[in-house]
C-alpha positions in Angstrom: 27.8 39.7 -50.9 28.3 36.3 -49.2 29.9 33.3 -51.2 27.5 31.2 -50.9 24.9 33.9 -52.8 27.8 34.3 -55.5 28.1 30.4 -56.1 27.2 29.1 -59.4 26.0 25.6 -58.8 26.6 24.8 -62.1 30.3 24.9 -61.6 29.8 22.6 -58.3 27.1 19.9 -59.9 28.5 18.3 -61.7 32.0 18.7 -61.0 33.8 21.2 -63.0 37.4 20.0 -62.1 36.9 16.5 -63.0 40.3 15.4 -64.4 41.9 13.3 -62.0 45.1 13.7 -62.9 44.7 17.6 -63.1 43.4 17.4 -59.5 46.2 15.0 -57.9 48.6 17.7 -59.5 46.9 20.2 -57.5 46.6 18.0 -54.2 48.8 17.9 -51.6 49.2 14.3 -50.4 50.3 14.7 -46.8 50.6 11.2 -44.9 51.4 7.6 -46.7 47.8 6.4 -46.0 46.0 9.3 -47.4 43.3 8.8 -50.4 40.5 11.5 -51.5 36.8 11.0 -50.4 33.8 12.1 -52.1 33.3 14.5 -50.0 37.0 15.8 -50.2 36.6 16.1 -53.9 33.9 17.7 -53.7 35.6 20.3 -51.1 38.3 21.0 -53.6 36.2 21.7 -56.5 34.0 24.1 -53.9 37.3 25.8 -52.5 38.8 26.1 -56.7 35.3 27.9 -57.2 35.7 30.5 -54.6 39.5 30.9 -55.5 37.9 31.6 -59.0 35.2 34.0 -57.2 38.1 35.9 -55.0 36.5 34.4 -52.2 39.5 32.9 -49.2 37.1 33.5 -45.9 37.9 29.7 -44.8 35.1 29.7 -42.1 32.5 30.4 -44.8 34.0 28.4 -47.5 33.7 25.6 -45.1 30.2 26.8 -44.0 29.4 26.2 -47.6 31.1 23.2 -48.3 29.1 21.5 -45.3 25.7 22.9 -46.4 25.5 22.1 -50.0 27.5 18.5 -49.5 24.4 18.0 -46.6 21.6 18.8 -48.8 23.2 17.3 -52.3 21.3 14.6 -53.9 22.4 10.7 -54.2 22.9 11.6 -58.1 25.0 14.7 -57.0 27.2 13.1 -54.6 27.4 9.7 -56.9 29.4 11.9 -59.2 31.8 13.0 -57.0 32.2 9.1 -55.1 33.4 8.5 -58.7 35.6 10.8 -59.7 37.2 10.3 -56.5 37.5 6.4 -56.9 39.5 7.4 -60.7 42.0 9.9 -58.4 42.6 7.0 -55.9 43.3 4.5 -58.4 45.8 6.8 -59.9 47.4 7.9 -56.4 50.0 4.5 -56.6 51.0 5.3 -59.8 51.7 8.2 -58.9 53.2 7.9 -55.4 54.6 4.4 -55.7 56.1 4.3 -52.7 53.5 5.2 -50.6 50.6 2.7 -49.5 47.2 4.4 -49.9 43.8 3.4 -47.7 41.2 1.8 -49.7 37.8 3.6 -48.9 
């Protein structure tokens, strides 16, 4: 069975890891500039889904990730455009000396 028939949407829309400070832990922050897009969010709460699944085919995840971000609604991908403005408004805090890219 593919990942993408084993999905529940439910855990994608809305987002089911939605603590930013939770998901900054669990980020890897590689370059000084770096912030977290909507569509980067949404990524890691697709990839946490398929960890949670036993899912770690990268080509499908990514398949997946692409599809449903492509065919999400304004409402959908509103939700993740926010919580990913809360985890870049945190990111300074947290990494003070680091200067982060306003999106």
């Amino acid at each position: 069975m593919s990942f993408f028939q084993t999905l529940v949407l439910q855990n994608i829309f809305p987002p089911r890891h939605n603590d930013p400070n939770d998901i900054i832990n669990m980020l890897h922050i590689y370059f000084n500039t770096q912030s977290v897009t909507a569509r980067g969010a949404f990524r890691f709460n697709v990839y946490k889904e398929a960890e949670r699944l036993g899912f770690n085919n990268q080509h499908e995840i990514n398949a997946v990730v692409s599809k449903l971000w492509s065919n999400a609604t304004i409402l959908e991908k509103e939700q993740y455009k926010t919580l990913a403005t809360n985890i870049n408004a945190l990111l300074p805090r947290r990494f003070p000396m680091r200067t982060f890219r306003r999106l």
